[in-house]
C-alpha positions in Angstrom: -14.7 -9.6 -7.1 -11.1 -10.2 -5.9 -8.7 -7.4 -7.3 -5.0 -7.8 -6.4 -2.7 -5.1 -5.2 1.2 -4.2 -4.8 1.2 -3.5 -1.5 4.7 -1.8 0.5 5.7 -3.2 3.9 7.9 -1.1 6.2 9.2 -2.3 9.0 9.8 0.6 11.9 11.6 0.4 15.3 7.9 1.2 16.2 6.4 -1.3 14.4 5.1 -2.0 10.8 3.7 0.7 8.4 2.1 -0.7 4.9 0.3 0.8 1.4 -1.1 0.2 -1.9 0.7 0.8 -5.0 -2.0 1.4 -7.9 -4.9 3.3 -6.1 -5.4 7.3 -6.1 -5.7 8.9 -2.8 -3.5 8.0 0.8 -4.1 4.4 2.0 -1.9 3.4 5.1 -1.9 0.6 6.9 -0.2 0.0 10.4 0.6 -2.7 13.2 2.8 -4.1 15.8 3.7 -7.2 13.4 3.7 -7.6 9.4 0.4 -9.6 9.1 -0.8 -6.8 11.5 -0.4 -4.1 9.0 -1.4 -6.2 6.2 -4.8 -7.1 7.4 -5.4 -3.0 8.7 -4.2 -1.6 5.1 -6.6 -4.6 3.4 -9.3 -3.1 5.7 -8.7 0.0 4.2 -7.9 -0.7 0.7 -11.9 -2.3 1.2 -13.2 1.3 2.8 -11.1 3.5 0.1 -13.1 1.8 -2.5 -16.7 1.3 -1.0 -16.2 5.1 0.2 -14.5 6.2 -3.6 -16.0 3.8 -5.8 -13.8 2.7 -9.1 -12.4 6.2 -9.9 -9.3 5.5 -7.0 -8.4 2.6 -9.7 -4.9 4.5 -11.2 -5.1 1.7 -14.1 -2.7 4.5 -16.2 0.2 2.7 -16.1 0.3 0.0 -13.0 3.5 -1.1 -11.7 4.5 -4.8 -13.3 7.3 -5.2 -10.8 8.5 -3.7 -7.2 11.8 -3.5 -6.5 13.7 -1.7 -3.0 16.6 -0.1 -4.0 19.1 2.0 -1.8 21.6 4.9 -3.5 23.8 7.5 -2.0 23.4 11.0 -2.8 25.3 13.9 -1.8 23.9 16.2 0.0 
């Protein structure tokens, strides 16, 4: 079965850091490029679920859309 996923992509000074929007628990992905840390949080989107079964599904209310948005606050 072939389940899609949201996933965030940040890009560092250090390299790239990506997750999954939609499953319980802390899935992180990393690599020197983008398609780097895509493929290692895949891998471990894969393990999260083998390891947690269906349960890490957070079906409650999944995200339709992603948007990035940046907002000054005082601090």
């Amino acid at each position: 079965m072939l389940k899609s996923f949201k996933i965030i992509v940040e890009k560092h000074s250090d390299g790239y850091v990506a997750y999954p929007l939609g499953l319980k628990g802390v899935i992180v992905g990393e690599g020197e490029t983008y398609e780097e840390a895509l493929q290692d949080v895949k891998s471990a989107i894969g393990f999260h679920i083998e390891t947690f079964g269906s349960t890490v599904f957070d079906e409650t209310s999944p995200a339709l859309e992603v948007f990035v948005a940046e907002a000054g606050v005082a601090v």
